[in-house]
N, C-alpha and C positions, 0 to 999 in steps of 0.2 A: 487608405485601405484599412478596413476594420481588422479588429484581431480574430473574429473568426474568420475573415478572408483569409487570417497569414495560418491557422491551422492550416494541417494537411494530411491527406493521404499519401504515406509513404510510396513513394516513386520506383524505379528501377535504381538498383545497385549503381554506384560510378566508383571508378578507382583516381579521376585525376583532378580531383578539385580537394583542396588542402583544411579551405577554412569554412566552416560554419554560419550559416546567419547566427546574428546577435538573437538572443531571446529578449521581446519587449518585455517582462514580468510586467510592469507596470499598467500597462497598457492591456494586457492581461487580465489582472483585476482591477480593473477601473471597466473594462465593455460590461453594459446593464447586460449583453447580451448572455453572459457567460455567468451560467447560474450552478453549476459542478464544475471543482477541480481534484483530477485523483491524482495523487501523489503514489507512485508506483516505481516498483524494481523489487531489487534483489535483497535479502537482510545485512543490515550493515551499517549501509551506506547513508543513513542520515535523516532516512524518509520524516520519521515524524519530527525532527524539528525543522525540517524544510515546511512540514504541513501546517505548525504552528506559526513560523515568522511568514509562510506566504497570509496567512488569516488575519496575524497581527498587522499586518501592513495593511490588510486591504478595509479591516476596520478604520484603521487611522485614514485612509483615506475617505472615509465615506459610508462603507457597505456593512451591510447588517448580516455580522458572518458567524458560522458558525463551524469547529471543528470539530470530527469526528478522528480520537487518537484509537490505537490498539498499542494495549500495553506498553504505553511511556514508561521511560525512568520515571521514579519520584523526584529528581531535579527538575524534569519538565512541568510537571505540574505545578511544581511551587516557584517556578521560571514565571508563572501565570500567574500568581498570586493565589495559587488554588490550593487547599489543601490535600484535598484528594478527589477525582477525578473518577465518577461512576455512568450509568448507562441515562444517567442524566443531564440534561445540560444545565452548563454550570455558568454565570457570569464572570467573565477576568476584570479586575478590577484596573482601575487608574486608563482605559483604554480613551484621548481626548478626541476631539471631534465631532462629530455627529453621527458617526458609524458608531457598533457595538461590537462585542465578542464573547461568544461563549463557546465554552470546553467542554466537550466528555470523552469518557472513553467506554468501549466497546467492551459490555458484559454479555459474552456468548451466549453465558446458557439463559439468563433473561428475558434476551432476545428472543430466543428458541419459546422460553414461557409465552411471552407476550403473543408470538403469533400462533399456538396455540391456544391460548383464551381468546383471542379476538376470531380464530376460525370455530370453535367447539361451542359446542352447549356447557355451559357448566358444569352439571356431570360428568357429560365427555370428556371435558377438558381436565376436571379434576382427575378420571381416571386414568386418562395419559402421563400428568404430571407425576402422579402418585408410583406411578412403574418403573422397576429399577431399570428395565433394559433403555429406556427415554431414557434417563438419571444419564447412565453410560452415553448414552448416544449424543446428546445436549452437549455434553462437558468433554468430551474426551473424541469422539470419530475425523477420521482423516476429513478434511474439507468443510466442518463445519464452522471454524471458524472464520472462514474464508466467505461461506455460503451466508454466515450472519452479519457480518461486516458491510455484503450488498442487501443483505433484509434492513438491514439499521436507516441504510441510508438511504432505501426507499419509502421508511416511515417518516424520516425527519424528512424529506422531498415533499411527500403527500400533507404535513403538517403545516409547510410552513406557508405552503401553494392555498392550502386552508386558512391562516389566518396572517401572512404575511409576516411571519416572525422573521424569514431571514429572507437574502435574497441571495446569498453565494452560503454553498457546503463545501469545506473543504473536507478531502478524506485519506487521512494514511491507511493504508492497507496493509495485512499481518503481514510480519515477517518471515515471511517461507520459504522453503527452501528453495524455490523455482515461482520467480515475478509470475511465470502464468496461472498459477494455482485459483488467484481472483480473478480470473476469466472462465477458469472449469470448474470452480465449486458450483455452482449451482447443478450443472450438466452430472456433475460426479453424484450429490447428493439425490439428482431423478434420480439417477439409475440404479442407486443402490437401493429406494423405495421402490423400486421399479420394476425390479430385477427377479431371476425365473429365483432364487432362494426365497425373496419373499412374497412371491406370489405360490408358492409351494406351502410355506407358513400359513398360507392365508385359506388355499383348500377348503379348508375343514370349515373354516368358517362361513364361506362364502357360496358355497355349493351345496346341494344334498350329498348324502349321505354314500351315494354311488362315485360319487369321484376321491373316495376315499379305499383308492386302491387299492394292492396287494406292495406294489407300488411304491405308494406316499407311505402305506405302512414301515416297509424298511425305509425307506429314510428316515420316516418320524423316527423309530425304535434307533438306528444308528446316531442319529444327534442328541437323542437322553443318553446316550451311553456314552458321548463326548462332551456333553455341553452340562448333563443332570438333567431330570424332570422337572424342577423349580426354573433354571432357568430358560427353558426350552417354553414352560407353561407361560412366564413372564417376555419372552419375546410375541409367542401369538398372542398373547392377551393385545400387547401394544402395536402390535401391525394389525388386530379387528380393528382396537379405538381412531388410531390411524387413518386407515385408509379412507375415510369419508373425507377426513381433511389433505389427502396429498394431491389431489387435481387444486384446492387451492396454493398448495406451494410451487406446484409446479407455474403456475398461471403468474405469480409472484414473482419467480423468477426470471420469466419470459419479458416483462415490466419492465422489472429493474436490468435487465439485458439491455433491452429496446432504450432505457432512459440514458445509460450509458455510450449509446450509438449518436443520440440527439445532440442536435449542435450549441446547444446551452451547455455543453459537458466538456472541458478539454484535460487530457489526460497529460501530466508531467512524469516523464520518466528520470528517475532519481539513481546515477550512478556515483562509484570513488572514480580517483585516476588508475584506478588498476587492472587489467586483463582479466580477470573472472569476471566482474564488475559493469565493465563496458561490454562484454558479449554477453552478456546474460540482458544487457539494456538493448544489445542490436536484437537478441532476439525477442524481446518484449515492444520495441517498435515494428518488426515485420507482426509479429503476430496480431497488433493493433490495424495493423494495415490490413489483415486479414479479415478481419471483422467489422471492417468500416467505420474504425469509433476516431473521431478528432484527436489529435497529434498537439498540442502547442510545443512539447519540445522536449530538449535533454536538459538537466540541470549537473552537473558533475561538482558533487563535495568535497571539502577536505582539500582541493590542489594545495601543494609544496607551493609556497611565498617563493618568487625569483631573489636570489643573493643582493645586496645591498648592492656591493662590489662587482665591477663586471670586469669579469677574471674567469676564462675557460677553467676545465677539470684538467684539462692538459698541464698547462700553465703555474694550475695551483698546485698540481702533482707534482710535477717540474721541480719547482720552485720548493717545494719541503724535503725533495730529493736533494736538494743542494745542502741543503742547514743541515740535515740528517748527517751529510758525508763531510761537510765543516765540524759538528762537534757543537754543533750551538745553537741556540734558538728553538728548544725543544717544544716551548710553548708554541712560539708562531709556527714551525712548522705543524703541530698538531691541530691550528688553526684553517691552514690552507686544506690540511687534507680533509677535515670535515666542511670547508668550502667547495672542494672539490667532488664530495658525497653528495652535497645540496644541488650543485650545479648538474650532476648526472641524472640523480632524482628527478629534478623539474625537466630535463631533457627528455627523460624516458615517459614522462607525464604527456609531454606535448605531443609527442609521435603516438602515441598510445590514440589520443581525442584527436588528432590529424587522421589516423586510421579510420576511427567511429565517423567523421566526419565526410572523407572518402567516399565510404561507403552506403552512409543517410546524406548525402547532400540539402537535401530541402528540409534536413532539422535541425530549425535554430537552438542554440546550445548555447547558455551561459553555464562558468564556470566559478567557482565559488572555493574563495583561499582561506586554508582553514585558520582556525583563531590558536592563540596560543592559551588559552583556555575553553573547559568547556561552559556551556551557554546556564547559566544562574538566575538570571532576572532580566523581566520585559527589555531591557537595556540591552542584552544581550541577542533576541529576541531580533530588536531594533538592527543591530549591527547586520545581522544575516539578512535580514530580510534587504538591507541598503545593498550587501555585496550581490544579491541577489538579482537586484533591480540594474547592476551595474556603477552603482557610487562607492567613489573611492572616501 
């Protein structure tokens, strides 16, 4: 069975099956077929070094890959041997093999440049750039960075399709405050181009002189008397230059929608062992299911390492309740009782991902034990990506 056989379309609910398929990672990125991997979920949870050790792996094996970060630590970057990390790609150094690897990370409002000089006339385009309410809207609007994250990774797709630069993108996705936010940027960002506020802005420019109401008049005069007449003139200014180029963004987004449905594309959903964490990822796999986009699985970071010692919390509780009431042994009993915290911890982990599992049956789930450091160099890198794949 190939791996895009074992992807899937999220099935019905089950409450009585406990365990999980294994996730093959490897087998994963090793299928030529499999040319996108989004790394998705909730903020927190580990997304972008999962998206760098799934790339550094899949270089070493072979593939000519490429990642797309949003706003790494700078440990991650120099984890790569990268200095610093911009909306360009960058080569990682010491990568052996025959596969390659390079890094960038995702500069918003660049991006936002970019697709305006590639839709605009020079002019045009300069006049849009030049516009403070753009300035604002580029850097700072709910869903744009979310909306640029899928423009980035439909250029570097169209690039590489173009001259075979890579053959797998990998892509961490912002960290927001709700995993589905990179499923509705785009749809958010129509509509706010889209919308009866700025087709009210637009009026005056787009019609004669008779649709320039009694009407649009109070609104216009109401919004210079909230907003000022500079910035009121700087909004229309930018919704005229605009609007030639929003049937291209829209069309762009509908693309990079469609690209992310296609079976080259499988999406990892990225949770901790925790309850906000895993329901925010059950609800990021129905919602994928919704949308018909390929499943390869869950990946859960960070789990609690099982106690060396196999010694219930009962037990180790027990047991420091004696020394306690002896008088002695204040060390070892202080030992058992934080044995007894670990043991609870990993207990409450597994019921926790026994539940998620319950309930997605047909999504394989690897689980990933966190390091007792955080991740510094390709070594490091190395290590997640093996726990990943399943080697101890």
């Amino acid at each position: 069975m190939s791996t895009r056989d074992r992807r899937t379309r999220v099935g019905p609910l089950a409450s009585d099956v406990l365990e999980a398929p294994q996730l093959d990672v490897d087998a994963l990125i090793d299928d030529p077929g499999v040319g996108i991997i989004v790394c998705c979920g909730s903020g927190g949870v580990g997304k972008t070094t999962t998206s760098a050790a799934l790339a550094l792996r899949a270089a070493e094996r072979g593939r000519r890959v490429v990642v797309l970060t949003i706003d790494p630590a700078r440990r991650l970057a120099q984890a790569m041997g990268i200095e610093t990390l911009d909306n360009t790609p960058r080569p990682v150094p010491d990568v052996p093999g025959k596969g390659s690897l390079d890094a960038m990370m995702l500069d918003m409002k660049r991006t936002f440049d970019e697709v305006v000089t590639s839709q605009a006339s020079p002019e045009k385009a300069q006049q849009i750039l030049d516009n403070p309410f753009y300035t604002a809207l580029s850097s700072s609007f709910s869903g744009t960075q979310e909306y640029m994250a899928m423009e980035k990774l439909g250029q570097v797709h169209r690039q590489a399709q173009l001259d075979g630069s890579y053959d797998l993108i990998v892509v961490d996705t912002p960290p927001s405050r709700s995993a589905l936010d990179f499923l509705d940027a785009p749809e958010r960002l129509s509509s706010f181009l889209d919308g009866r506020f700025i087709r009210m802005l637009m009026a005056p420019a787009r019609g004669p002189a008779r649709l320039m109401t009694a009407g649009l008049n109070v609104f216009t005069n109401a919004l210079t008397k909230i907003l000022g007449a500079q910035v009121l003139r700087d909004m229309q200014i930018f919704v005229a230059a605009f609007d030639t180029l929003f049937g291209g963004f829209r069309a762009r987004a509908e693309k990079t929608f469609a690209l992310l449905q296609d079976e080259q594309t499988a999406f990892l959903v990225v949770a901790a062992p925790e309850e906000d964490a895993l329901r925010e990822a059950a609800y990021f796999v129905e919602r994928l299911s919704e949308e018909g986009m390929p499943l390869a699985g869950l990946v859960v970071n960070r789990a609690s390492p099982p106690p060396a010692v196999e010694l219930s919390a009962e037990e180790a509780t027990a047991a420091a309740e004696r020394l306690r009431r002896s008088g002695r042994g204040d060390l070892t009993a202080g030992l058992l009782r934080l044995h007894a915290d670990r043991v609870a911890m990993v207990t409450r982990e597994a019921r926790l991902e026994q539940r998620f599992a319950a309930a997605h049956p047909t999504v394989p789930a690897a689980v990933v034990r966190a390091l007792p450091t955080d991740v510094h160099d390709l070594e490091g890198l190395r290590e997640i990506g093996a726990l990943l794949a399943g080697e101890r």
